[in-house]
C-alpha positions as CSV (number, residue, x, y, z in Angstrom):
1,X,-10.1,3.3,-0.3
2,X,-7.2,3.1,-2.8
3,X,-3.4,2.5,-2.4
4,X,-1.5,4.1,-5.4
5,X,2.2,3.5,-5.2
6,X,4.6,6.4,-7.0
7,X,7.6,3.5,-7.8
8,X,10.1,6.2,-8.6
9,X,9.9,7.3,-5.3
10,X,10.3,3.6,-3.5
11,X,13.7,2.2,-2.4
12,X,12.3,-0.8,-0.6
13,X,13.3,0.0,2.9
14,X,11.1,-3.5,3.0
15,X,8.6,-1.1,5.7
16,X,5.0,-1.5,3.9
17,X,5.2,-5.3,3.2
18,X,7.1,-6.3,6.5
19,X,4.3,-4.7,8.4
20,X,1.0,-5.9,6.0
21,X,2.4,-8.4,3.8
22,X,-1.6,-8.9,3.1
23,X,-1.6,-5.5,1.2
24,X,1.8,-5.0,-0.2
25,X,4.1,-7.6,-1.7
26,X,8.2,-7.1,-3.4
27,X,9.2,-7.4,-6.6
28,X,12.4,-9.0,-7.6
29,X,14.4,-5.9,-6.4
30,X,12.9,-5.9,-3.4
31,X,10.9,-2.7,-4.1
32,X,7.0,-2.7,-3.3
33,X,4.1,-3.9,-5.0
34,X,0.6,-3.2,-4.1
35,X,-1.1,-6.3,-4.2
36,X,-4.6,-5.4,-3.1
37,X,-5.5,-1.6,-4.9
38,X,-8.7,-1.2,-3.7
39,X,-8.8,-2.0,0.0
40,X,-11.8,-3.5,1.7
41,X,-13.0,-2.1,4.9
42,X,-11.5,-4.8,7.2
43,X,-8.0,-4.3,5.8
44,X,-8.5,-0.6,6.1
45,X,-6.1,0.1,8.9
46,X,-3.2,-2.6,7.9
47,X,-3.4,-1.1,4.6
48,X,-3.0,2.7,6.4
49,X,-0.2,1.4,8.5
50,X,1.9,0.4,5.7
51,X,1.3,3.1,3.9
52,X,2.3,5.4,7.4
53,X,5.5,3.6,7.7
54,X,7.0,4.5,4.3
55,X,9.9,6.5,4.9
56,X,9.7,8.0,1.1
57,X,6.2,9.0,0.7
58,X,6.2,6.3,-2.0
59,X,2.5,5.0,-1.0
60,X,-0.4,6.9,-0.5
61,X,-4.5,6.6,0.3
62,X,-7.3,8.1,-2.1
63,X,-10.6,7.6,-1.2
64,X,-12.8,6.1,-3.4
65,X,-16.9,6.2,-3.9
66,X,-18.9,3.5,-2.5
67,X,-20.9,1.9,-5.4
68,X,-24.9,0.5,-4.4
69,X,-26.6,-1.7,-6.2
């Protein structure tokens, strides 16, 4: 999966990266930063939980293809 973050929507309400600060992150006006884009499957649901608690819709969850080798 994939966090994409629409920063024109985000007010930093501080909600994503209080929750999972292993996922999201602020930047220096306190607004969110995605800092892992491509989630692996054992930060799956910290990763959905931030996203769930933004209050603006700023964050949301694309799925992505699984590559094999």
């Amino acid at each position: 999966m994939r966090i994409r973050l629409d920063p024109e929507r985000c007010t930093g309400h501080e909600r994503c990266y209080s929750l999972t600060p292993e996922i999201f992150d602020e930047d220096e006006r306190g607004r969110c930063v995605v800092v892992v884009a491509d989630v692996p499957a054992e930060q799956r649901e910290a990763a959905e939980r931030g996203v769930e608690a933004c209050p603006e819709q700023a964050l949301s969850i694309e799925a992505i293809a699984e590559t094999g080798a």
